[in-house]
C-alpha positions as CSV (number, residue, x, y, z in Angstrom):
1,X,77.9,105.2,82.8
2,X,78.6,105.4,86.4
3,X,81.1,108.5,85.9
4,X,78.6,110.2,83.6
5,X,76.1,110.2,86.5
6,X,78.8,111.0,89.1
7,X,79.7,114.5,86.6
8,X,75.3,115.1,85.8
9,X,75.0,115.0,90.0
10,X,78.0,117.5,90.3
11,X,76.2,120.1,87.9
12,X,73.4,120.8,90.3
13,X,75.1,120.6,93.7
14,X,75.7,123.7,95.2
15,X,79.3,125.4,94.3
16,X,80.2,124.4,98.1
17,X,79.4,120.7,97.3
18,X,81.2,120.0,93.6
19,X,84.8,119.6,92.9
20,X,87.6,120.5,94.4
21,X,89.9,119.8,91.5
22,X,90.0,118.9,88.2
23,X,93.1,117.6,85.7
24,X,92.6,117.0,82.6
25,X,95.4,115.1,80.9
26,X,96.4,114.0,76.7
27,X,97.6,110.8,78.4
28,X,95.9,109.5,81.5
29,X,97.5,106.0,83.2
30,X,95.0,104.9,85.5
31,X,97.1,102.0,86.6
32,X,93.6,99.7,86.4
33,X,94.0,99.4,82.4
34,X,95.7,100.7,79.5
35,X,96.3,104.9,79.4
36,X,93.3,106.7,78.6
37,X,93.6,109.2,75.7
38,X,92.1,113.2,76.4
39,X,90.7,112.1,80.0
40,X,89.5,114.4,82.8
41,X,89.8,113.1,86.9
42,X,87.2,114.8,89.3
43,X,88.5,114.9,93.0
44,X,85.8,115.9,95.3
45,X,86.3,117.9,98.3
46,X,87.3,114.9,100.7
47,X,90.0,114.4,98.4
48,X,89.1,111.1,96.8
49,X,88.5,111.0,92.9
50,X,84.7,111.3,92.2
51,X,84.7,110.7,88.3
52,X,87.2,109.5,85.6
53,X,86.9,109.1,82.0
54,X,87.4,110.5,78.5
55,X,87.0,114.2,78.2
56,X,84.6,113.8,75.3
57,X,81.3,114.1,76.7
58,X,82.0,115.0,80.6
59,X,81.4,118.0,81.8
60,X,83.9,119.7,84.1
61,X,82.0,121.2,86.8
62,X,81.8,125.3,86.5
63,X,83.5,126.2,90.2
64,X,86.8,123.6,90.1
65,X,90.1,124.5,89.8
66,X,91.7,122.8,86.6
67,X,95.2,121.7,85.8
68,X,96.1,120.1,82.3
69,X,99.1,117.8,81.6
70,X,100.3,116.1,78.6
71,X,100.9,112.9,81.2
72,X,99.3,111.7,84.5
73,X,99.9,109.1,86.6
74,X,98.7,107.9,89.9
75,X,100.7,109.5,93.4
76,X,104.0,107.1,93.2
77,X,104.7,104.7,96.0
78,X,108.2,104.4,97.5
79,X,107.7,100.8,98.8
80,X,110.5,100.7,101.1
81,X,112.6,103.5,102.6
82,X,114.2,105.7,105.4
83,X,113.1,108.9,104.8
84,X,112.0,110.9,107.9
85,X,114.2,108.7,110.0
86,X,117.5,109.0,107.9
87,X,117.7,112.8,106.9
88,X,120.0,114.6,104.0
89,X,122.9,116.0,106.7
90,X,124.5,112.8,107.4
91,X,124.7,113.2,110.8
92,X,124.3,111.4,113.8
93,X,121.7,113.9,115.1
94,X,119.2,113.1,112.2
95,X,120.0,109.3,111.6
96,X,117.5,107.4,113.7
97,X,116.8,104.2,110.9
98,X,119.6,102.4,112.6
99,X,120.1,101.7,117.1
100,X,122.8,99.4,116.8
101,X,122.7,98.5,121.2
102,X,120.9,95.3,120.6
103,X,120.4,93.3,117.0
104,X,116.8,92.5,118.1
105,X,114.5,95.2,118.9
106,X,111.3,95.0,117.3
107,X,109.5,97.3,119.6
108,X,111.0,100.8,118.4
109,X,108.2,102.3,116.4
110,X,108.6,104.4,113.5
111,X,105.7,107.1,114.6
112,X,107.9,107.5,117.6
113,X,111.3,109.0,115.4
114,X,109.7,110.0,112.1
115,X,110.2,114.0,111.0
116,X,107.9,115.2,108.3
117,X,109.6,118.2,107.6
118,X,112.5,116.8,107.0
119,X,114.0,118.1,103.3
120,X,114.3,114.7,101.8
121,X,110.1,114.0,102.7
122,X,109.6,117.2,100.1
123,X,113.0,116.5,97.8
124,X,110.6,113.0,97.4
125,X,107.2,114.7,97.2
126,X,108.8,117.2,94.5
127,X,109.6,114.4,92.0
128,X,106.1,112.6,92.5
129,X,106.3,110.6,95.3
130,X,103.1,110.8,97.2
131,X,103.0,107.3,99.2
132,X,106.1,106.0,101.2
133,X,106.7,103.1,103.4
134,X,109.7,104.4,105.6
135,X,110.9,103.3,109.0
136,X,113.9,101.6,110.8
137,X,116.2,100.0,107.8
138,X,118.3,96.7,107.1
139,X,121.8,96.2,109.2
140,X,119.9,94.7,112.1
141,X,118.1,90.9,112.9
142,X,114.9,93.0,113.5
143,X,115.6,96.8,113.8
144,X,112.2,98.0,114.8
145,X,108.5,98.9,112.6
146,X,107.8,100.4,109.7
147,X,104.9,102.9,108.7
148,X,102.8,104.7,106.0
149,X,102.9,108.2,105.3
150,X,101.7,110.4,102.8
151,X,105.0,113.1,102.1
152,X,102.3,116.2,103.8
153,X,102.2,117.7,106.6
154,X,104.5,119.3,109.5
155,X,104.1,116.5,112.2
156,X,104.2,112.8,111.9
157,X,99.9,112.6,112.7
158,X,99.2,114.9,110.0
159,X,101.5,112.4,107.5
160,X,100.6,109.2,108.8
161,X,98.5,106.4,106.8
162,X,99.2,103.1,109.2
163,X,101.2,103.9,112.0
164,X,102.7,100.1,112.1
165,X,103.0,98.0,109.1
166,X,105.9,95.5,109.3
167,X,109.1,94.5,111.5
168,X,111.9,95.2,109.6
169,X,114.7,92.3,109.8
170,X,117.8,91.6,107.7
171,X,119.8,88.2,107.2
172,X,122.9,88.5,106.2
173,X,127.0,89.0,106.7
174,X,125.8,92.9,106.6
175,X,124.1,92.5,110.2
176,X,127.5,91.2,112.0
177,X,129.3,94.2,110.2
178,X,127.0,96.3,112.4
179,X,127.3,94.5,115.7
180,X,131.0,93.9,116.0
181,X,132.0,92.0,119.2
182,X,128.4,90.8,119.9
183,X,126.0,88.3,118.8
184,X,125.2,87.4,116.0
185,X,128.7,86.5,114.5
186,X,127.2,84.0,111.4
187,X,124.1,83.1,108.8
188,X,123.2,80.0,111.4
189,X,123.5,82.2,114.7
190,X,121.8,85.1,113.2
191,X,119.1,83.0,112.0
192,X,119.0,80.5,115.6
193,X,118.3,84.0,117.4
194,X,115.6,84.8,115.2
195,X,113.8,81.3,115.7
196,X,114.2,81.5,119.6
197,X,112.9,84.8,119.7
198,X,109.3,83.9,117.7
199,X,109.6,80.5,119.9
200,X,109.7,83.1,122.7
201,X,107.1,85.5,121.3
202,X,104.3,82.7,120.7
203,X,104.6,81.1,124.0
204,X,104.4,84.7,125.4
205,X,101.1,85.5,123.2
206,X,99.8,82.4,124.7
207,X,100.5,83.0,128.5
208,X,99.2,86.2,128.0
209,X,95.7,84.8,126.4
210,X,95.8,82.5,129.4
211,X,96.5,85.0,132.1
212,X,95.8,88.4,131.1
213,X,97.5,90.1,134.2
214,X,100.9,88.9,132.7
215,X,103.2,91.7,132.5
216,X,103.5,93.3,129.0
217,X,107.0,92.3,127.0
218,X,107.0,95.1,124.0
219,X,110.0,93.2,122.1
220,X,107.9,89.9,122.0
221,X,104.7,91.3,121.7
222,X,106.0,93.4,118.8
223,X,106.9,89.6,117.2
224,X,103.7,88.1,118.1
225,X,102.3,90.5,116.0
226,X,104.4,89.4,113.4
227,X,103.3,85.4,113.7
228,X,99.7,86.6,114.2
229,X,99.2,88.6,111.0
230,X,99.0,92.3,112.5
231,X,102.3,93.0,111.0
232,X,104.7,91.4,107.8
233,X,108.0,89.9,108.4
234,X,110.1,92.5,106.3
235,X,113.0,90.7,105.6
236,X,116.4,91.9,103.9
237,X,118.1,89.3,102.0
238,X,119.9,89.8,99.2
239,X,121.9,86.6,98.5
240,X,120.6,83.5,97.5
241,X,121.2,81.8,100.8
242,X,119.9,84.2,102.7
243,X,116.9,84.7,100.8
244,X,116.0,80.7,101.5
245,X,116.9,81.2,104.8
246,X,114.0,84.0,104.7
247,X,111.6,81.7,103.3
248,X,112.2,78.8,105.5
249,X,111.8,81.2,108.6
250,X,108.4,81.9,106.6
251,X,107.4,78.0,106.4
252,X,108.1,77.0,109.5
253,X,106.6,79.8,111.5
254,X,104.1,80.8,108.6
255,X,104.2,84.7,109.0
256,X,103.5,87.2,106.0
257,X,106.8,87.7,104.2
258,X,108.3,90.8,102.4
259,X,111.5,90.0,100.6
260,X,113.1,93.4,100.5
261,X,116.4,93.9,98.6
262,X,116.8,90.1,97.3
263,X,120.1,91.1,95.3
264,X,120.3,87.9,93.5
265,X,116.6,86.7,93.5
266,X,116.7,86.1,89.8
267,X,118.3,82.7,90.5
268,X,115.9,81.9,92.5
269,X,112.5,83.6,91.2
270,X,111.1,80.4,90.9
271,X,111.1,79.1,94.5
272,X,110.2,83.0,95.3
273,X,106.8,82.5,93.0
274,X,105.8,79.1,94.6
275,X,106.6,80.6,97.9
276,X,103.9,83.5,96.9
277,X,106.4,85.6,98.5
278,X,106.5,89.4,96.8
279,X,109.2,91.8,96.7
280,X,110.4,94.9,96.4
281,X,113.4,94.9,94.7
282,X,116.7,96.5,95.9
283,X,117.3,99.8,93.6
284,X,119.1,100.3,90.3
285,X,122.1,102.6,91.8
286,X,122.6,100.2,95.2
287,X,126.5,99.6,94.8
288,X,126.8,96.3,93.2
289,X,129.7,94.9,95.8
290,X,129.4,92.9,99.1
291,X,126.1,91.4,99.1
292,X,125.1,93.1,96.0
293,X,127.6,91.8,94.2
294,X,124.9,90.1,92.0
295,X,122.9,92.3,91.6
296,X,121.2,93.0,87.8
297,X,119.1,95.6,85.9
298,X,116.8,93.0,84.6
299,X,115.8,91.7,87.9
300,X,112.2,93.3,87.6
301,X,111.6,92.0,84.2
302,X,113.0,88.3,85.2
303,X,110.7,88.2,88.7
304,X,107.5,89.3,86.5
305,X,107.7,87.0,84.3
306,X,108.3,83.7,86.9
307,X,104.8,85.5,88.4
308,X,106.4,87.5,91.5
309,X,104.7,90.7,92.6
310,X,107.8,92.9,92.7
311,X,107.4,96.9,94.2
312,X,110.5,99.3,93.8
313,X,112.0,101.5,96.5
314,X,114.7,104.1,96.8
315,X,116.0,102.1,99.9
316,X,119.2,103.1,102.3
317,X,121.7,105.5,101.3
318,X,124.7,105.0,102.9
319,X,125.7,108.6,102.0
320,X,124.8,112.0,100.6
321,X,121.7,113.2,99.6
322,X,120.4,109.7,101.4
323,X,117.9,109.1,99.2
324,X,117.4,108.1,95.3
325,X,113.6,108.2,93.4
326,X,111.2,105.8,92.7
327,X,110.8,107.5,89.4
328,X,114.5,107.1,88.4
329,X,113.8,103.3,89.8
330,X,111.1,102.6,87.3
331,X,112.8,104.6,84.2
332,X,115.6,102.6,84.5
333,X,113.6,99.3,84.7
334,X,112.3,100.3,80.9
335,X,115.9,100.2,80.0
336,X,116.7,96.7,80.8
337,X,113.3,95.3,79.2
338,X,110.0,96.2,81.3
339,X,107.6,97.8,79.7
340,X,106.3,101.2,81.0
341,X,103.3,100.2,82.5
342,X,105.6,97.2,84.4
343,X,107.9,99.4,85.4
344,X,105.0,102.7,86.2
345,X,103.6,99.5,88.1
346,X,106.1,98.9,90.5
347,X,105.9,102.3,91.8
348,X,101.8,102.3,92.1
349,X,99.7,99.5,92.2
350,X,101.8,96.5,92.5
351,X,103.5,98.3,95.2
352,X,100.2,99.5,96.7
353,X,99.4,95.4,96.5
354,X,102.9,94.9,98.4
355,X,101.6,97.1,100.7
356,X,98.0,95.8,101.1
357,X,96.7,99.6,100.8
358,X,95.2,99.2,96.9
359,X,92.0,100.0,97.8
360,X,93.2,103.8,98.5
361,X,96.5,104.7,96.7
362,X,98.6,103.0,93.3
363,X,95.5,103.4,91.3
364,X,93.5,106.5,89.5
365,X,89.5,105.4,90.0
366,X,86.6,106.3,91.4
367,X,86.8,106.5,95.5
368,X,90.6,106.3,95.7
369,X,92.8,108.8,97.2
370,X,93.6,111.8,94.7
371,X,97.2,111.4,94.3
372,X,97.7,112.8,91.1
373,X,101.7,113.5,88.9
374,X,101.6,115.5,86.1
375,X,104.0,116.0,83.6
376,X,104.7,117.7,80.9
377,X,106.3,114.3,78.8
378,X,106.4,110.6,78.9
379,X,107.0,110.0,82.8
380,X,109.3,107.0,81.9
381,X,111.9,109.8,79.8
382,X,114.7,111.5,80.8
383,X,114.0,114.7,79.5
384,X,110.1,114.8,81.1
385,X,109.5,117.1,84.3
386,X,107.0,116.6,86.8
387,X,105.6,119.9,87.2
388,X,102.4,119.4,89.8
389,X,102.1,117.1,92.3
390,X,98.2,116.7,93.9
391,X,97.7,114.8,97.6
392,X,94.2,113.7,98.1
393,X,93.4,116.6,95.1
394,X,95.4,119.6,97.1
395,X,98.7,120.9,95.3
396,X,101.3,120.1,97.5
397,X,104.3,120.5,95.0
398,X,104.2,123.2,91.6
399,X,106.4,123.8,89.1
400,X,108.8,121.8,86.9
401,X,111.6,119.4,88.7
């Protein structure tokens, strides 16, 4: 009923006032139930979607451009990556996710080294990818912040959605690897310099409540703002014994945790679930060696059903083209026994939930951002293209991919 007003209003607002775009789709997922069969979405011209429904019966305002696609879907989210720090030469002039001087640096920003026009931002945008949360990456005890973009725009304050979201930190063999010759050398050092340093952040959050002349510390206030709920404790852990060392870093200093990677947590997706820890889950094509050794296809399906939120992400390429798609992520996952709104999930709302953004992206309803894929097939098959892309309802990618 609500809609039906929404579309009556739009019929007698001046041409300047109505809709900025319409789509009209044979399969609409929404995200908030099951598809919807011959729907229209109405994005107004602040870019949010004014109506949504069934076709039958709406009216499709007489000055909007319309697009039609056999399949819709919500803007997808990469839930954790590098692009726009790490870029597609390979070089070290365009490889900024990484500052191996110190293993603990929490204070480097992600606003500070991200590049919108880099060509992986629009290789992402092109195959649907409307939402990412890039920044500095795994390899170091805490490497630096993470942020929220929308793939737009040709400097970092046109793409930017929350300029600081979480500290990204990594347990793990892998971070010794990075810092030869230097602290920390093992699981218990790596983990000891972790503890002293939010020991050291919380007694420097108090001194500073106490006495506010005290000079400013950015590496500790950056981890105060991890124990005080401003930012999440991102936290790369892909074997088993790193990922309890993640979570008992979590109970004892009682920050918000982010598994990210978590190789092997399907033998533990039980203490992950009582935990109420979520994750986003390493992706399909990460080389199964090292760390990964454990690594399994059915990890998605396994976590949802022991009750973990679980988001997907296109995560760290170690080499050329540096980047994979949260698309490919969540066709695979249908493959190895999610469902397609499971695995459509992971790349929109329960990764907008991961995220703590749901109430503007991951989602097609009334008053959310109008992020709109359309393709001409089942999103979830090989053979479908995505041949429009909308952000907050303008085109911003057309043609088949």
């Amino acid at each position: 009923m609500r809609n039906r007003i929404l579309l009556a209003a739009l019929l007698i607002l001046p041409a300047t006032l109505s809709a900025q775009m319409v789509v009209t789709a044979d399969t609409l997922w929404t995200m908030t139930g099951p598809p919807i069969a011959d729907a229209v979405v109405v994005i107004g011209p602040g870019g949010r979607i004014i109506a949504i429904g069934p076709r039958e019966g709406t009216p499709i305002p007489r000055d909007a451009t319309v697009r039609h696609a056999q399949h819709v879907t919500p803007g997808f989210i990469d839930a954790h990556t590098v692009v726009g720090l790490a870029g597609y030469l390979n070089q070290p002039h365009d490889q900024d996710q990484l500052e191996t001087s110190d293993p603990i640096q929490p204070e480097l920003r992600a606003v500070d080294a991200y590049n919108a026009r880099e060509a992986l931002v629009d290789w992402q945008r092109r195959f649907g990818t409307t939402t990412m949360h890039t920044g500095h990456g795994p390899g170091a005890l805490a490497s630096g912040q993470t942020m929220l973009v929308k793939t737009r725009g040709e400097s970092v304050a046109e793409a930017v959605m929350v300029p600081a979201v979480a500290v990204a930190m990594t347990l793990g063999p892998d971070v010794s690897a990075n810092f030869s010759g230097k602290s920390p050398g093992t699981r218990s050092k790596g983990i000891a310099m972790l503890r002293a340093t939010f020991i050291a952040a919380r007694e420097y959050a108090a001194k500073r409540a106490a006495e506010p002349g005290t000079p400013r510390n950015l590496r500790l206030e950056a981890m105060a703002s991890v124990l005080n709920g401003d930012l999440a404790a991102l936290i790369t852990a892909n074997t088993v014994v790193d990922i309890l060392g993640a979570l008992r870093l979590q109970a004892e200093f009682g920050f918000r945790l982010i598994l990210d990677g978590a190789a092997e947590s399907h033998q533990v997706a039980d203490r992950i679930a009582a935990a109420g820890v979520p994750v986003i889950l390493h992706p399909t094509m990460a080389r199964h060696g090292g760390v990964m050794k454990n690594a399994a296809f059915t990890t998605l399906r396994t976590l949802h059903d022991a009750g973990v939120r679980v988001a997907l992400q296109s995560g760290h390429e170690g080499y050329v083209p540096k980047t994979r798609l949260p698309l490919f992520e969540a066709a695979v996952a249908t493959a190895f026994g999610s469902s397609r709104q499971e695995a459509l999930a992971a790349i929109t709302i329960d990764a907008a939930r991961v995220l703590g953004i749901e109430g503007r992206v991951g989602s097609l309803a009334v008053g959310m951002d109008g992020d709109l894929v359309l393709f001409d097939g089942d999103p979830t098959e090989y053979l479908s293209h995505v041949c429009a892309v909308l952000i907050e309802g303008v085109l911003v990618s057309d043609g088949c991919h």
